[in-house]
Wavefront OBJ file of the C-alpha trace (Angstrom):
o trace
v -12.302 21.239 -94.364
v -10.692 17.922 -94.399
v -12.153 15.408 -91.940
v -8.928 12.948 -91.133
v -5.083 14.120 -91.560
v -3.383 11.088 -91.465
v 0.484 11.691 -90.941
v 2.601 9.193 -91.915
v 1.932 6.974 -95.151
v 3.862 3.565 -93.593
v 1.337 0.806 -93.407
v -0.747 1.602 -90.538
v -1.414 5.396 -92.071
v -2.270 3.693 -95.092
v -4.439 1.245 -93.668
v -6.480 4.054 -91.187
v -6.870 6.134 -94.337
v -8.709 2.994 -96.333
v -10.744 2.184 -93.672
v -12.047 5.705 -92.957
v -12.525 5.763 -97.005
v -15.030 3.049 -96.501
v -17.108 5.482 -94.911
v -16.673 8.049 -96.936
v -14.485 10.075 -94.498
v -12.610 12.747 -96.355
v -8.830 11.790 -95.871
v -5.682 12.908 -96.601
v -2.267 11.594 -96.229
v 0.811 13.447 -95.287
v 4.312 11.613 -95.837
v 7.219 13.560 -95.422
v 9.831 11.063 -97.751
v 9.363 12.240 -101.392
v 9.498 8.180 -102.390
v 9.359 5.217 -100.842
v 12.727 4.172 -99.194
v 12.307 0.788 -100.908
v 13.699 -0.799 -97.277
v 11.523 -3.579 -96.079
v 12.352 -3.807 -91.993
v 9.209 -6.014 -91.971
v 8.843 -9.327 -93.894
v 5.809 -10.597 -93.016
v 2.366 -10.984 -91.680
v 0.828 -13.162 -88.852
v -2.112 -14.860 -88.662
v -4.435 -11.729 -87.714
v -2.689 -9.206 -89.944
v -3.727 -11.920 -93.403
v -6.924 -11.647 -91.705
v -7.375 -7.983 -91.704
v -6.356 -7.927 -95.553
v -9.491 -11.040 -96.123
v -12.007 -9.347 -94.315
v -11.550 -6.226 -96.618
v -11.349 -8.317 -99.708
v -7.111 -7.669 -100.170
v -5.934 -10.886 -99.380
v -4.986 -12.350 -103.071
v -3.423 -9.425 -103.813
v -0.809 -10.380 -101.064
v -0.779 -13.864 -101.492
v 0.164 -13.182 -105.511
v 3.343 -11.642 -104.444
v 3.733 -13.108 -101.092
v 4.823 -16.742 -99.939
v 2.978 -19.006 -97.121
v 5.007 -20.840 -94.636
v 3.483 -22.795 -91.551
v 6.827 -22.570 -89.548
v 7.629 -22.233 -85.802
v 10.609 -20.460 -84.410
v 8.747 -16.734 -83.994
v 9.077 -17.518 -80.132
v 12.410 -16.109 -79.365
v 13.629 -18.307 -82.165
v 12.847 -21.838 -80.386
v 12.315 -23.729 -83.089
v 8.980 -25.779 -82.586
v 6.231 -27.181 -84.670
v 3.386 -25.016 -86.280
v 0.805 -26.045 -83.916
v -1.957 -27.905 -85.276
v -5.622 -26.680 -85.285
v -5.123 -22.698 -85.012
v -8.339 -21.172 -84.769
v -8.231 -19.607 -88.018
v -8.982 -20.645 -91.708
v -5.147 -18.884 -92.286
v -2.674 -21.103 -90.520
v 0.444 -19.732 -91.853
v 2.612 -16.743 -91.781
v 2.858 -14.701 -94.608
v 6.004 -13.921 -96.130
v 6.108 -10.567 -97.865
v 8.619 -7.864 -97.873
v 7.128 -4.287 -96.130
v 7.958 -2.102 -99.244
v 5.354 -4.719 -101.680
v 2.859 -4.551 -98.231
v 3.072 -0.926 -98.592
v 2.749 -0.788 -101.796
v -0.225 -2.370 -102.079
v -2.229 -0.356 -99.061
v -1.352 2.241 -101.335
v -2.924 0.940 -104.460
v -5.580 -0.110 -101.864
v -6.163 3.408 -100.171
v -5.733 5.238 -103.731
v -8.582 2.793 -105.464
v -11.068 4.390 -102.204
v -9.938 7.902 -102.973
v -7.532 9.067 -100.036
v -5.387 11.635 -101.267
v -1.447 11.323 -100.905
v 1.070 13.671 -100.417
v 4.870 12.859 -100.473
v 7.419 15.482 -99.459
v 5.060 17.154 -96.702
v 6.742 17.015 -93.383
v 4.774 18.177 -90.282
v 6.774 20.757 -88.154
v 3.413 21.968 -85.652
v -0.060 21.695 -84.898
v -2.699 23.271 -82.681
v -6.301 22.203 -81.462
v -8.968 23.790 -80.221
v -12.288 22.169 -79.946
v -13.497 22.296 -83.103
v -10.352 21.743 -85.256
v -6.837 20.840 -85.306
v -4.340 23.347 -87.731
v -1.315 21.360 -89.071
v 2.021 23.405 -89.741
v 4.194 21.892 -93.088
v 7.731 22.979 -93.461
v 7.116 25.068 -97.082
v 4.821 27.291 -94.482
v 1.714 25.713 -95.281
v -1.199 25.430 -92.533
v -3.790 22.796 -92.949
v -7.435 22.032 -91.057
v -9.013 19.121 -90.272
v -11.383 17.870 -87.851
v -8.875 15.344 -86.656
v -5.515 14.474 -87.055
v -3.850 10.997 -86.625
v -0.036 10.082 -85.658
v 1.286 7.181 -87.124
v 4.475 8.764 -88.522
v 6.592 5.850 -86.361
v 8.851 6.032 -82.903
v 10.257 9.171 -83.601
v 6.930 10.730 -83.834
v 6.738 14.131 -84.205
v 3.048 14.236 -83.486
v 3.745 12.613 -80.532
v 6.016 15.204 -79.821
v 4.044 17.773 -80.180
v 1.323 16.702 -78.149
v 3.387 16.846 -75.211
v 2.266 13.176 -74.808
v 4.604 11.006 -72.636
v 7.033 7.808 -74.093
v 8.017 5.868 -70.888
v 9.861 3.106 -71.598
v 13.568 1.684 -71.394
v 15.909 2.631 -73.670
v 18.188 0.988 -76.142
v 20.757 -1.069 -74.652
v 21.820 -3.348 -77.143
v 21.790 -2.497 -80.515
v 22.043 -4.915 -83.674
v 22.910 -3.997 -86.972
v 20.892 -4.880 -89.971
v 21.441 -4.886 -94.125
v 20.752 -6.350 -97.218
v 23.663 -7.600 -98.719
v 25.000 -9.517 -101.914
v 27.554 -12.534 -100.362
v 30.435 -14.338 -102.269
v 30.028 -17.880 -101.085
v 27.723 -20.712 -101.873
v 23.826 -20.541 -99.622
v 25.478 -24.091 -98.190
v 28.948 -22.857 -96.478
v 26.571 -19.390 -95.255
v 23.970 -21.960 -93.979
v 26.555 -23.962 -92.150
v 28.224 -21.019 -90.710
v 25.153 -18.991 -89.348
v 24.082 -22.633 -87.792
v 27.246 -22.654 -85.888
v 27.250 -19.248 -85.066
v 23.478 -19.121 -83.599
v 24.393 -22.281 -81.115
v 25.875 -19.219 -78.812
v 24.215 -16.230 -80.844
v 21.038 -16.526 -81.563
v 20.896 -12.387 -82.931
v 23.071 -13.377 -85.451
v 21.432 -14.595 -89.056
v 21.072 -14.632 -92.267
v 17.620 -15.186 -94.691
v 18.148 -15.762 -98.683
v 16.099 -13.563 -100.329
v 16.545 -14.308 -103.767
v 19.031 -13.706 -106.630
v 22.064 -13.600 -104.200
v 20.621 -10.948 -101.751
v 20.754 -12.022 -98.350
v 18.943 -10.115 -95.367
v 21.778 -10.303 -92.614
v 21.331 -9.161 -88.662
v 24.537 -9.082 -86.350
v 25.438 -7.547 -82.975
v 26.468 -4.369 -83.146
v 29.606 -3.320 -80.703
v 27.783 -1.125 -78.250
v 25.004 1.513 -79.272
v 25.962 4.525 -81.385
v 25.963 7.977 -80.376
v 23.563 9.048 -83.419
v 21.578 5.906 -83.509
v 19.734 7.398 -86.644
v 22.499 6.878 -88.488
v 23.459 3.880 -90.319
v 26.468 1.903 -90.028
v 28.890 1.975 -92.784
v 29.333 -0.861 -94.972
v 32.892 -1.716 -93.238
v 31.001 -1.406 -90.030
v 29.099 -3.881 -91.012
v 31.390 -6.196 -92.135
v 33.465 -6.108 -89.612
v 31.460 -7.535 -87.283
v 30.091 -9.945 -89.172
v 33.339 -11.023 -89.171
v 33.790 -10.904 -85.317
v 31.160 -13.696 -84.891
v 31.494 -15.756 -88.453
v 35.138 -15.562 -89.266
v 34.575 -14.553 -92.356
v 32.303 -11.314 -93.993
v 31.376 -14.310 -97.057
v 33.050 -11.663 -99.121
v 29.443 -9.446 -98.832
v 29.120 -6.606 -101.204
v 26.885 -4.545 -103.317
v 24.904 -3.789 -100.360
v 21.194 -2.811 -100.246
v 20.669 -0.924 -97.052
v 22.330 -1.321 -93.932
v 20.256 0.097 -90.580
v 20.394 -0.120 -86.790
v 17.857 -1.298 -84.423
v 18.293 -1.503 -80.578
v 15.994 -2.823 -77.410
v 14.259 0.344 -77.169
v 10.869 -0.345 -75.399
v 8.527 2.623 -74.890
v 4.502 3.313 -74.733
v 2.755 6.521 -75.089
v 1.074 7.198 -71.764
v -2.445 8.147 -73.815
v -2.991 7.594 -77.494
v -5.604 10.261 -77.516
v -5.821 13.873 -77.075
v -8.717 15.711 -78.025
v -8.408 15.778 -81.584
v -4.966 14.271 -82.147
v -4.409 10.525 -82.300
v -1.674 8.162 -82.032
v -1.142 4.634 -83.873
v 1.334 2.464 -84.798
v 5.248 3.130 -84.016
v 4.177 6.209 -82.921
v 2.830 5.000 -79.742
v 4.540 2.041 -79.471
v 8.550 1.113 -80.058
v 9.684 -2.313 -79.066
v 13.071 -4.715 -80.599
v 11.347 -6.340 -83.640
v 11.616 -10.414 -81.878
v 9.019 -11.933 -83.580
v 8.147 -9.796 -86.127
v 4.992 -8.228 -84.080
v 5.954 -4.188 -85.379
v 4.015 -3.920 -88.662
v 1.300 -6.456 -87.702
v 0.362 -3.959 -84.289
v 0.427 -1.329 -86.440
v -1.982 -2.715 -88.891
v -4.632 -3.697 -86.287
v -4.514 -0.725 -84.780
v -5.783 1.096 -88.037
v -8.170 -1.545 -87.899
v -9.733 -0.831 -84.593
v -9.461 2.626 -84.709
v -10.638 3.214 -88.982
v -14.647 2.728 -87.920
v -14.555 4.596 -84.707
v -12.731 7.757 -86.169
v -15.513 7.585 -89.239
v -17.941 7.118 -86.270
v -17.088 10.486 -84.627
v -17.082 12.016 -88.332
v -20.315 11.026 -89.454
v -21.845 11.626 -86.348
v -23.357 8.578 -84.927
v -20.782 7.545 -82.649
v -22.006 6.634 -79.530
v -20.169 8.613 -76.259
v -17.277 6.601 -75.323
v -16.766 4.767 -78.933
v -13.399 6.788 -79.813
v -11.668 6.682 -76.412
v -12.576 2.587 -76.547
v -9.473 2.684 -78.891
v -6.902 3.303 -76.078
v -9.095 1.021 -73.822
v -8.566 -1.650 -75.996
v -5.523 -0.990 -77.482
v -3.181 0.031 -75.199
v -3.599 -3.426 -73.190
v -2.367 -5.283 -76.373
v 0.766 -3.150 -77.036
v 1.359 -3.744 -73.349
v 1.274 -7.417 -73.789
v 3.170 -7.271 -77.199
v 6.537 -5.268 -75.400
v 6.370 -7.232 -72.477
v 6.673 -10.578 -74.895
v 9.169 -8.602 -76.366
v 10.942 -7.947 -73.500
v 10.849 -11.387 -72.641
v 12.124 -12.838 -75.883
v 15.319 -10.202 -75.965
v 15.995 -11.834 -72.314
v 15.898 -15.112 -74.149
v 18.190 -14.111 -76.670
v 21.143 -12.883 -74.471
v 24.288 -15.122 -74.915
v 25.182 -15.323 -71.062
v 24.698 -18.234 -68.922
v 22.010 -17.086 -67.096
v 19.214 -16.707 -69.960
v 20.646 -19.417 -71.929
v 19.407 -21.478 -68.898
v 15.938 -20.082 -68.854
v 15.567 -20.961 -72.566
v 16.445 -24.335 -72.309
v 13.672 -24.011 -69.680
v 11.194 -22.739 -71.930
v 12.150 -24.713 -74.884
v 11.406 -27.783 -73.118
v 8.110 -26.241 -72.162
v 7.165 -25.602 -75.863
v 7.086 -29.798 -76.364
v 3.400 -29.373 -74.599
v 1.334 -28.886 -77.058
v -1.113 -26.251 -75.421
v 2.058 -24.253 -73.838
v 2.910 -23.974 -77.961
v -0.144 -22.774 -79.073
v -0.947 -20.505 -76.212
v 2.771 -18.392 -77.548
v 2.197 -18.199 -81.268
v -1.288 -17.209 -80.417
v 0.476 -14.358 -78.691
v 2.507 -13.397 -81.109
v 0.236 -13.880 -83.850
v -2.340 -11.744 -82.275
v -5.348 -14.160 -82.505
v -5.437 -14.474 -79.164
v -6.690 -10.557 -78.460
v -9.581 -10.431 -76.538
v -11.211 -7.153 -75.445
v -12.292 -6.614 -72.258
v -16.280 -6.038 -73.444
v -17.599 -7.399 -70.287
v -18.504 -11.204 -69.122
v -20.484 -13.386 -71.275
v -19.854 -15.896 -73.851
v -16.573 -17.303 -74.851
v -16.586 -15.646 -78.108
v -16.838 -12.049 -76.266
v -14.431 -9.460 -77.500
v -12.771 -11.966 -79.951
v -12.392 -11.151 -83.729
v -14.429 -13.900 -85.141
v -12.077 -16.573 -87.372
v -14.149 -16.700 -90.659
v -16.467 -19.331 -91.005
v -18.290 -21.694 -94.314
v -21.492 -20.492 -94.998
v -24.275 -22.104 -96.857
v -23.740 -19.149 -99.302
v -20.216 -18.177 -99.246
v -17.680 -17.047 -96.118
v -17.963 -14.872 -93.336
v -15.065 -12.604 -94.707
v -16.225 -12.023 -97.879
v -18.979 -10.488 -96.090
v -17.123 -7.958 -94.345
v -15.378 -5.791 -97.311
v -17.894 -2.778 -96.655
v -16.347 -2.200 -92.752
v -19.862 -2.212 -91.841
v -21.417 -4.246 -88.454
v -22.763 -7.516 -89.237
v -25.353 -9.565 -87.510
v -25.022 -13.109 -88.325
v -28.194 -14.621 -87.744
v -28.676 -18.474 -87.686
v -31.976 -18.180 -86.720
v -34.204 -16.088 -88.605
v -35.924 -14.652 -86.162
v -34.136 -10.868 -85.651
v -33.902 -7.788 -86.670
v -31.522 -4.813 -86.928
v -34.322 -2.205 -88.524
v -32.699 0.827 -87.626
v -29.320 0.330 -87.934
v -29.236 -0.919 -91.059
v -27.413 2.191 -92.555
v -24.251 0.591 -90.461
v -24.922 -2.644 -89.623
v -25.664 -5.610 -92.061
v -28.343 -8.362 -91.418
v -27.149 -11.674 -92.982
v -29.303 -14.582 -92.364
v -27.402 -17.811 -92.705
v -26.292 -20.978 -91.044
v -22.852 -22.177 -90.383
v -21.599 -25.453 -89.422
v -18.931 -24.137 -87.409
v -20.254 -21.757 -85.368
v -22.120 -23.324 -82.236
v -23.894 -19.771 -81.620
v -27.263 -19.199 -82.707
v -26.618 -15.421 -83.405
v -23.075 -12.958 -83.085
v -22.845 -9.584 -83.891
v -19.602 -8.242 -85.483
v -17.992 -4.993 -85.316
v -16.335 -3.170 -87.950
v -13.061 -5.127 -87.091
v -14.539 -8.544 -86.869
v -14.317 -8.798 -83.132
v -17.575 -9.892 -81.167
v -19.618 -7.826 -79.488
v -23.059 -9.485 -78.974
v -23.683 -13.550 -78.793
v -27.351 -14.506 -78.286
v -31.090 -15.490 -79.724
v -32.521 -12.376 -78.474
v -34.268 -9.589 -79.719
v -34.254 -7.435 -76.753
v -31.135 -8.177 -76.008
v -30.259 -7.418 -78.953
v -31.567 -4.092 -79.678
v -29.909 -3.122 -75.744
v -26.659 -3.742 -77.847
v -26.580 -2.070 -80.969
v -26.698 1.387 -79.449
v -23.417 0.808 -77.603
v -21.108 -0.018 -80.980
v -23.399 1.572 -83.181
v -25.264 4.762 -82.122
v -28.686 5.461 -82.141
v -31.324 4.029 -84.131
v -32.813 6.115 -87.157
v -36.095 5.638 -87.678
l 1 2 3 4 5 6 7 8 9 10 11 12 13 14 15 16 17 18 19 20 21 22 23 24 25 26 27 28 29 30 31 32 33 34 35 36 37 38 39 40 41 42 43 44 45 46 47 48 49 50 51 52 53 54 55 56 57 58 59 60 61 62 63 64 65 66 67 68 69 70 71 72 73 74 75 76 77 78 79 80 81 82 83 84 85 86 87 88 89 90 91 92 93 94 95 96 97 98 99 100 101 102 103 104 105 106 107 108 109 110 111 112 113 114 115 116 117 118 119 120 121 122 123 124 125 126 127 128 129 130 131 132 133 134 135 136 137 138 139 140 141 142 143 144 145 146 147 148 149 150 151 152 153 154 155 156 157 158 159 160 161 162 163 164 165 166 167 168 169 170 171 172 173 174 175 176 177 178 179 180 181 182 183 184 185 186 187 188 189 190 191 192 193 194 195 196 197 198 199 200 201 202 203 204 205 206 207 208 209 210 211 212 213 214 215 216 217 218 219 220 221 222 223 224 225 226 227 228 229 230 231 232 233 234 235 236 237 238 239 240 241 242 243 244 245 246 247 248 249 250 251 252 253 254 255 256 257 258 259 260 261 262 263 264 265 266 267 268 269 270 271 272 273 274 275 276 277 278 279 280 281 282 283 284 285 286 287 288 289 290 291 292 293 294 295 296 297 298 299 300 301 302 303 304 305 306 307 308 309 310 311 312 313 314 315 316 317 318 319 320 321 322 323 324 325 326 327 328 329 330 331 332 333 334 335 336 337 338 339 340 341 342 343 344 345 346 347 348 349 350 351 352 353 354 355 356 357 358 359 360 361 362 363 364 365 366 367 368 369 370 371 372 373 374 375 376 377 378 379 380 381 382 383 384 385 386 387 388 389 390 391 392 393 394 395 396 397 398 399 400 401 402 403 404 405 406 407 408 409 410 411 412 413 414 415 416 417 418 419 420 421 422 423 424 425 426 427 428 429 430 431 432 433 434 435 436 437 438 439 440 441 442 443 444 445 446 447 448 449 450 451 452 453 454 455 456 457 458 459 460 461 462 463 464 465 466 467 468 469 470 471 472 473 474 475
């Protein structure tokens, strides 16, 4: 029987299926499009997602293809600094188009052995308490022990489960291609600076060799929203707000995207899971979507592989709602906030100004790209130290850094002192013993996903710890 079905091979299925690989979880992946679309809605990673790819030992694959800009302006599009002295060793946001990020989780998850198959659409599934059967649309029927969602906002998973999607839904809609343009990049720069003095949803990024990723507002929301505009569609109202189309052709892609703003009530039940897009829609203002998605593979990898391998403690795999459902909270209320700020009447052009002006304190700055960034996450894990439920930034060693400790998805004790001991738990958790001179703790331990779950010097302590994240102790 296969141990994970992972539907949906988009970046977060492809990142839960490497990091249950890690632990030898039997995998596979079911993606209903025959090949990738080649579309790229996202085009970059914050600060925690370049993380995430370090601590597993990925991150020069994406900075090969990708591009590193330490830019402000992911606030609602305020343009501010890059505040200084982000607490982590990656200050920058990574620009990389989604289909070379999915790309490589695939080369990623493929290298660990997950098994991927295109053209498989799910069309049912069942659970009982043992198993959950998966229904394809050639007829097949598949087991597993359990079966994860991340096959985006129209999830049928979700669906199927019954599970609720309460929300708000789309009420303005924006309209979104890539397109070839006619005119030199300095009249389109001039123009889209004009135009975003009143319109801020209206842009347009170079991205090389004449293409041109351009966003406009969209006259009202379509009656089949699934359905792309047409290329005179398009046009048309980039015309309406430039003037002029810049005699665009040769498109791309052209999409749709609206306000939509909806959050699965529960992102588990029984043996069915939910991550990514599939429990969580939300307009795309500041480029949160794919990074979510990402870390919530990342929290949720070691505790599914957990649960499979039988050491999970009780109450490890429903921690994942706990702690994730808070942050998607926080991310569509930001969201929600930053469409307000976006609005071209009077009344939210006033409260930008407001919060512009805000943004010139430094610590007001920081505290938002934290936010959207995602290195401010903290999980509730009780009171205690500072560092408490915070992914640890990496850190110098005297032998190396943090991260490149951390490829295995296994616990790790950093111990600056010496003096203790994981001996029974050393099947999941590491034991490195090494000093750091920027880390003012004599001892953390790390989960799976970096974040901290234990700061002290003792033993006792210590070993009253381990058995919460990481099971019982084998002897």
């Amino acid at each position: 029987m296969i141990d994970v079905i992972v539907v949906g091979g988009g970046p977060t299925g492809l990142m839960l299926a490497s990091e249950l690989r890690l632990h030898g979880v039997h995998v596979l992946v079911l993606e209903k499009e025959a090949e990738p679309t080649g579309q790229s809605r996202a085009l970059g990673m914050h600060v925690r997602s370049v993380e995430v790819m370090d601590q597993r030992g990925l991150l020069e694959r994406f900075l090969a293809l990708g591009e590193q800009f330490a830019v402000g302006g992911f606030f609602a599009g305020i343009a501010k600094p890059w505040p200084d002295r982000l607490d982590t060793a990656h200050s920058y946001v990574l620009a990389i188009p989604q289909s070379i990020t999915e790309r490589l989780l695939t080369e990623h998850a493929t290298e660990l052995g997950t098994e991927i198959r295109r053209g498989c659409e799910l069309v049912g599934l069942s659970q009982d308490e043992h198993e959950v059967t998966a229904e394809l649309a050639d007829g097949t029927q598949l087991r597993s022990r359990y079966l994860v969602g991340c096959d985006g906002g129209r999830s049928t998973v979700r669906k199927l489960l019954g599970v609720g999607f309460p929300g708000e839904p789309t009420r303005v809609e924006t309209l979104l291609g890539e397109v070839e343009v006619a005119v030199p990049p300095e009249t389109l720069a001039a123009v889209v600076a004009e135009v975003r003095k009143t319109h801020v949803r209206f842009g347009a990024m170079p991205l090389g060799d004449g293409v041109y990723r351009m966003i406009v507002p969209a006259d009202g929301v379509a009656e089949d929203r699934a359905a792309a505009p047409t290329f005179e569609e398009f046009r048309q109202r980039v015309r309406v707000f430039a003037g002029t189309d810049f005699g665009a052709h040769s498109p791309r892609w052209l999409s749709r995207f609206g306000d939509a703003t909806r959050l699965a009530e529960r992102y588990r039940t029984g043996r069915v899971l939910l991550a990514g897009d599939a429990a969580h829609i939300h307009p795309p203002t500041g480029g949160q979507g794919l990074n979510l998605g990402i870390q919530d593979a990342f929290n949720l990898g070691w505790k599914l592989a957990a649960e499979v391998r039988g050491w999970a403690p009780e109450g490890l795999l429903d921690s994942y709602h706990t702690e994730r459902h808070p942050v998607a909270t926080d991310v569509l209320d930001n969201t929600r906030a930053m469409t307000e700020l976006l609005s071209p009447e009077p009344g939210p052009r006033s409260v930008r100004r407001l919060v512009s002006e805000l943004m010139d304190f430094e610590d007001v700055n920081r505290y938002l790209i934290e936010k959207i960034t995602a290195i401010g996450v903290r999980y509730d894990l009780g009171e205690g130290h500072e560092l408490l439920g915070r992914r640890m930034r990496d850190v110098g060693l005297k032998r190396g850094r943090l991260y490149e400790l951390m490829h295995g998805g296994r616990g790790l004790l950093l111990d600056q002192t010496g003096r203790l001991s994981v001996a029974g738990w050393a099947d999941r958790v590491d034991h490195v013993v090494d000093v750091s001179e920027e880390l003012d703790v004599p001892a953390a331990l790390l989960r799976p996903d970096g974040h901290v779950a234990w700061v002290s010097e003792d033993q006792q302590d210590l070993l009253s710890q381990l058995p919460k994240w990481f099971g019982a102790a084998v002897s």
